[in-house]
Legacy VTK file of the C-alpha trace (Angstrom):
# vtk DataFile Version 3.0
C-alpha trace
ASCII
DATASET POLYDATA
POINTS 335 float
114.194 176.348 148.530
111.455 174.101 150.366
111.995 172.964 153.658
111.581 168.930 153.894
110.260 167.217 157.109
112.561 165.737 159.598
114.782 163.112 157.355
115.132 160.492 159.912
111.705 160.152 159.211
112.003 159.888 155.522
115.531 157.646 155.450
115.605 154.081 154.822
118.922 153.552 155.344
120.469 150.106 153.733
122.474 149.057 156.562
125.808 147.878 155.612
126.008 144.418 158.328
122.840 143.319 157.021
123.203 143.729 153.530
126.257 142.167 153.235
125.522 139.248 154.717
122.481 139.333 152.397
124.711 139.635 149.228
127.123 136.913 150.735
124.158 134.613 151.118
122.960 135.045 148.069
126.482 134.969 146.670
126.897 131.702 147.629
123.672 130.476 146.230
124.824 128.527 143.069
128.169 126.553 145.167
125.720 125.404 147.303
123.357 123.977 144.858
126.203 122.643 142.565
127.517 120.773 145.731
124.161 119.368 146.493
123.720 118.147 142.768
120.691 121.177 142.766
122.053 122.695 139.567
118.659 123.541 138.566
117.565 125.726 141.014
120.332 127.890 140.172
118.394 129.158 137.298
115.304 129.335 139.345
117.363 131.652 141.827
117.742 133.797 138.930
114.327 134.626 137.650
113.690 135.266 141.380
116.680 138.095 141.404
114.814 139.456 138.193
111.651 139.413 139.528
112.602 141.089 142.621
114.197 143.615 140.544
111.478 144.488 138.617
109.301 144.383 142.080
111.723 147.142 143.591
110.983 148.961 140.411
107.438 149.317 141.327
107.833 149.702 144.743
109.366 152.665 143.998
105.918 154.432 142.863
103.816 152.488 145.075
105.708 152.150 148.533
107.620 155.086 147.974
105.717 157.377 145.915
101.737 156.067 146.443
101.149 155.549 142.841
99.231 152.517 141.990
100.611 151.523 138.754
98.878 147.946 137.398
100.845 147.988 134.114
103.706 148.049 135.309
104.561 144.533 133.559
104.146 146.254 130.011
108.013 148.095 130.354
109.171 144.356 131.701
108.098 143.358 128.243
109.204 146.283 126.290
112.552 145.325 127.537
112.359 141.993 126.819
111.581 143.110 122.827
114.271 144.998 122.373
116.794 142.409 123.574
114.672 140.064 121.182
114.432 142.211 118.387
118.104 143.307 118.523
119.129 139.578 118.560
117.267 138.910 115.603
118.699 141.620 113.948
121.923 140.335 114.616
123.319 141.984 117.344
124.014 140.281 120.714
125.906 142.489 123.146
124.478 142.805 126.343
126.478 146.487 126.401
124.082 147.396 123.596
120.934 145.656 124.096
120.414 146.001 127.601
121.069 150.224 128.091
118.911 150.600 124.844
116.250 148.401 126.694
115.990 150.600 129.594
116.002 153.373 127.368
112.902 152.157 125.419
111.983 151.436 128.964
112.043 154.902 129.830
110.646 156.702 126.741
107.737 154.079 127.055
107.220 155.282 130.901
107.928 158.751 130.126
104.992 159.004 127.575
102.365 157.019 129.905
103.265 158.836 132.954
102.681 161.937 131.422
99.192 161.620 130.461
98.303 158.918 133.352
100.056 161.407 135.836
97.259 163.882 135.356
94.961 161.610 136.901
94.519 160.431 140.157
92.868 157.467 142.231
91.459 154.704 140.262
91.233 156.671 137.327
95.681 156.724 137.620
95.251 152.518 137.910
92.853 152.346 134.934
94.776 154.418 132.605
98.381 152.138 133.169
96.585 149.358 133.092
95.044 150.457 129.166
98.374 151.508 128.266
99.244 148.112 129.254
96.935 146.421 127.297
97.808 148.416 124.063
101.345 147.800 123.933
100.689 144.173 124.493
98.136 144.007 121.544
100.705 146.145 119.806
103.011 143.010 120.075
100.222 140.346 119.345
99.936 142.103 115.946
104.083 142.406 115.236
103.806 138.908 113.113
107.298 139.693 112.314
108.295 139.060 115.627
106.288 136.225 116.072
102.857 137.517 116.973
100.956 136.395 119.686
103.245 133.241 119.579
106.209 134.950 120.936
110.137 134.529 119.898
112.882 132.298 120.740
116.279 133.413 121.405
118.942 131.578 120.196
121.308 132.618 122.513
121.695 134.928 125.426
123.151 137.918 125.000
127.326 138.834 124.718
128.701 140.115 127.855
132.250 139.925 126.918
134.604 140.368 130.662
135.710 135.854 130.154
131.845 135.548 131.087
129.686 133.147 129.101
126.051 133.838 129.721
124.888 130.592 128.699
126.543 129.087 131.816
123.154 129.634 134.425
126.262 129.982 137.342
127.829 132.764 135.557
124.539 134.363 134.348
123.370 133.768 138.277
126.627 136.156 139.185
125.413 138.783 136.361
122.160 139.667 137.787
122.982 139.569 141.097
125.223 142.269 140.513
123.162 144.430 137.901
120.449 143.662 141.231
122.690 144.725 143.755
123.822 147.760 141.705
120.386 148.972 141.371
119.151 148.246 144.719
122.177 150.218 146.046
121.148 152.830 143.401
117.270 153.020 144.374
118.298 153.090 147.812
120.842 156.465 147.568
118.244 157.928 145.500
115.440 157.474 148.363
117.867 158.821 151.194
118.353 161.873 149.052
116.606 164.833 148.749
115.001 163.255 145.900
113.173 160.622 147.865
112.242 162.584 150.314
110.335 164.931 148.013
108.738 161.734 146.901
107.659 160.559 149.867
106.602 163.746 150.999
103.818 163.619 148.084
102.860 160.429 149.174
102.116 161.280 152.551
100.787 164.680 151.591
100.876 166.111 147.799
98.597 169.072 148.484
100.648 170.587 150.827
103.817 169.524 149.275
102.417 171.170 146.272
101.419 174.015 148.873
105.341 174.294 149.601
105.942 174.637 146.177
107.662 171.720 144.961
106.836 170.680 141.473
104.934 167.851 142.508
104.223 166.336 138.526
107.881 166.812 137.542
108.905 164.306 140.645
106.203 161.836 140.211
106.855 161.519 136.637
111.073 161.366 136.779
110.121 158.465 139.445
107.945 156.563 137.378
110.175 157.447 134.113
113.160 155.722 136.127
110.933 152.906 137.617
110.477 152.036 133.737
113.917 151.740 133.020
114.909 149.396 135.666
111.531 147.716 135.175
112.680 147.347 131.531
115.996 145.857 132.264
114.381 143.399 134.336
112.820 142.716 131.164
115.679 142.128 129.256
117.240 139.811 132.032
114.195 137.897 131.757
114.176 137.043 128.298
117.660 135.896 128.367
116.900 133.970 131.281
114.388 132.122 129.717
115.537 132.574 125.682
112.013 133.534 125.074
109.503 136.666 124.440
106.058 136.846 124.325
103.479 139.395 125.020
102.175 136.953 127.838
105.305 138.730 129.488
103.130 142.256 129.066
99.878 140.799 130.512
98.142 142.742 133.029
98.020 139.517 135.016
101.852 139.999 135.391
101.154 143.623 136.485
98.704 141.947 139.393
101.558 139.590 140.215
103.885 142.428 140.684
101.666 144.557 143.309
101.286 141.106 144.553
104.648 141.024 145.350
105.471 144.273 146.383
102.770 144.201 149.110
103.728 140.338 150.456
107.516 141.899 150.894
106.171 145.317 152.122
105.200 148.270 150.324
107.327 150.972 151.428
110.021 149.074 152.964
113.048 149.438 151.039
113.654 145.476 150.837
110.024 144.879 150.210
110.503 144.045 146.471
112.917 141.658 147.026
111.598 139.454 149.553
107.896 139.420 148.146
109.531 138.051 145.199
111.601 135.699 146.567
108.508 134.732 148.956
106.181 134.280 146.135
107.991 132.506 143.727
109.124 130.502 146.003
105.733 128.865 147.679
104.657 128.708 143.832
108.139 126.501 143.236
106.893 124.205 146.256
103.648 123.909 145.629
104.018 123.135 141.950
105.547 120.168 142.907
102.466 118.994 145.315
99.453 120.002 143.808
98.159 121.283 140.450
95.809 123.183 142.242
98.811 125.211 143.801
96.917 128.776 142.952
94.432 127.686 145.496
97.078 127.231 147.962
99.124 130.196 147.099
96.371 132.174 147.697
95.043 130.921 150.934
98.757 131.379 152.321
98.868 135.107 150.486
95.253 135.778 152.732
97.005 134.160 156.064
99.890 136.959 155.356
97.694 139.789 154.991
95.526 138.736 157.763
98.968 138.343 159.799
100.693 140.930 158.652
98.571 143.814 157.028
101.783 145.892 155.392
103.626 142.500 154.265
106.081 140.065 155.888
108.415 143.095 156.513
106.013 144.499 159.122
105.596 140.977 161.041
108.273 141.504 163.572
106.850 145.006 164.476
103.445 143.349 164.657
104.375 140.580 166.973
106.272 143.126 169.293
102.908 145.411 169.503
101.325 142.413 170.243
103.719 140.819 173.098
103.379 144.302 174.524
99.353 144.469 174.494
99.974 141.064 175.920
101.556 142.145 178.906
100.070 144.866 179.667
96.768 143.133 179.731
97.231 141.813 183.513
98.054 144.961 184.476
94.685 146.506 183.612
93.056 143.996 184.793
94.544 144.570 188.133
91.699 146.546 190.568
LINES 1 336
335 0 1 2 3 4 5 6 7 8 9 10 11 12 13 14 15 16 17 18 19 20 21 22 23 24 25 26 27 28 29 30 31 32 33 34 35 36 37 38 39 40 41 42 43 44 45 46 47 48 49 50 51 52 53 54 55 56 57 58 59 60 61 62 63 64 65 66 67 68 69 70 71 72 73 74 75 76 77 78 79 80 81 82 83 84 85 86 87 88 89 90 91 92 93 94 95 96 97 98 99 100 101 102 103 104 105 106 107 108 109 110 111 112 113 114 115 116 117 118 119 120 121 122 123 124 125 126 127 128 129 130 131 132 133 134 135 136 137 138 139 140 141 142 143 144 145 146 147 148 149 150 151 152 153 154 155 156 157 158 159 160 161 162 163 164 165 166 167 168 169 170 171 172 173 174 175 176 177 178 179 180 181 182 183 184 185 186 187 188 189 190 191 192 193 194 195 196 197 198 199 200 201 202 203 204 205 206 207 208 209 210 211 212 213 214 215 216 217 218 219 220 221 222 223 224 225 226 227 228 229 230 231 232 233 234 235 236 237 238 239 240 241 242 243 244 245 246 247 248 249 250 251 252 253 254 255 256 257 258 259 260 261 262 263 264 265 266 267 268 269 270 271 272 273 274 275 276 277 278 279 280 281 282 283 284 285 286 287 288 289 290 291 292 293 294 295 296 297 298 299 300 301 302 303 304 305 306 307 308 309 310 311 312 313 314 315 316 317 318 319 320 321 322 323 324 325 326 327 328 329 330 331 332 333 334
């Protein structure tokens, strides 16, 4: 069997202290907005958990295993479909519609990555982003299904366990533990030999191929399972919002992903989740000053990159390298 570099170079370790009192905080999200009459923004919390889950889903084959997907946002709305479709159809549970989601999810990702996967560079970005575009004119044509104008759901889906979905507290719990769940899933499987594999063909894939490790076989079962859990951020999306529409499939959402994934940090196992939270957030604020907010939002997303080239993550390593070059500065200058 292969020999893998040094693991404590590969491990990104989630740290129990730390995300705990991440959970708890996060946990305690909706009390603190019911007591402050912010009921609202409990909802909004949501579509940022979703969002961030779909942004770890990518960061899995960008930060972890350097492919540059940009249509990426084309299994979010495959997801999103088949909770939509299934609804209209009749069928509501969440125990149903959601696992067949991230199945369609994965069949979707398995048949793209296959042929994309044989290509590299920009040719690899192009070739997502065209698969992209067909599914999504794929849906514009589905008139059944309401065409380019989308489909309303009339309720979100059955969960069953005393929880009623349509309460935005109780559907706030829900994804924070299908989030948590997956994080803690993405996170084992990037510690393992697995990820480390993965990585390795980031940093290097001739010579991991070299080694003999079946470099196509890992990048494809990573971008296969990056599909499914992009997909069931899908299908928490379109019950968060009780709509579909293939504006969910654009390859402007795609761009808004990698946007997010490199604010947070690409490669940094909590990079997803903070880009997301980061971004949607300053567009929440700004909204409410300015209808020119995407002028704003991008003038603070240039001050970022400019700050901190590999995302907010990377900031306190950045300002330690710089107190350091600070001073040691006197000291050269010393004769």
């Amino acid at each position: 069997m292969p020999a893998l570099p040094s693991a404590s170079i590969l491990d990104h370790r989630l740290q129990p202290v730390p995300a705990l009192l991440v959970l708890a905080a996060l946990a305690a999200l909706p009390s603190l907005f019911e007591a402050t009459d912010y009921d609202f923004y409990t909802g909004v919390a949501s579509r940022m958990l979703i969002f961030a889950l779909a942004a770890t889903s990518l960061n899995l084959v960008l930060g972890f295993g350097g492919m540059v997907s940009f249509g990426h946002a084309a299994f979010i709305g495959m997801g999103a479909y088949t909770v939509g479709i299934l609804m209209q159809s009749g069928s509501t549970s969440a125990w149903l519609s959601w696992p067949l989601a991230m199945l369609v999810g994965a069949l979707c990702a398995a048949v793209i990555g296959a042929i994309s996967l044989r290509t590299r560079g920009v040719y690899f970005i192009m070739i997502t982003l065209a698969f992209a575009q067909m599914l999504f004119y794929l849906m514009v044509s589905l008139k059944p299904y309401g065409g380019e104008d989308g489909m309303s759901l009339m309720q979100r889906s059955d969960l069953g366990l005393g929880l009623d979905l349509s309460n935005d507290s109780h559907f706030y719990y829900v994804v924070l533990a299908v989030f948590a769940l997956v994080f803690w899933a993405v996170a084992r499987l990037l510690n393992a030999r697995f990820g480390h594999v993965l990585q390795g063909i980031r940093e290097n894939e001739t010579r991991m191929r070299a080694l003999g490790f079946a470099v196509y076989r890992y990048q494809l079962v990573a971008f296969t399972l990056s599909g499914a859990i992009a997909a069931l951020a899908g299908a928490l999306l379109a019950n968060q919002s009780s709509y579909v529409s293939p504006a969910a499939m654009q390859w402007s959402q795609s761009g808004m992903l990698l946007i997010m994934v490199i604010l947070g940090g690409v490669g940094y196992l909590y990079g997803g989740l903070l880009g997301a939270v980061a971004f949607l957030l300053m567009e929440e604020v700004l909204i409410g000053y300015t209808i020119h907010w995407q002028l704003y939002l991008g003038a603070v997303l240039l001050l970022v990159v400019l700050v901190a080239p590999n995302g907010l993550l990377s900031l306190p390593r950045t300002l330690r390298r710089y107190v350091r070059a600070r001073r040691a500065a006197p000291a050269q200058e010393k004769p």
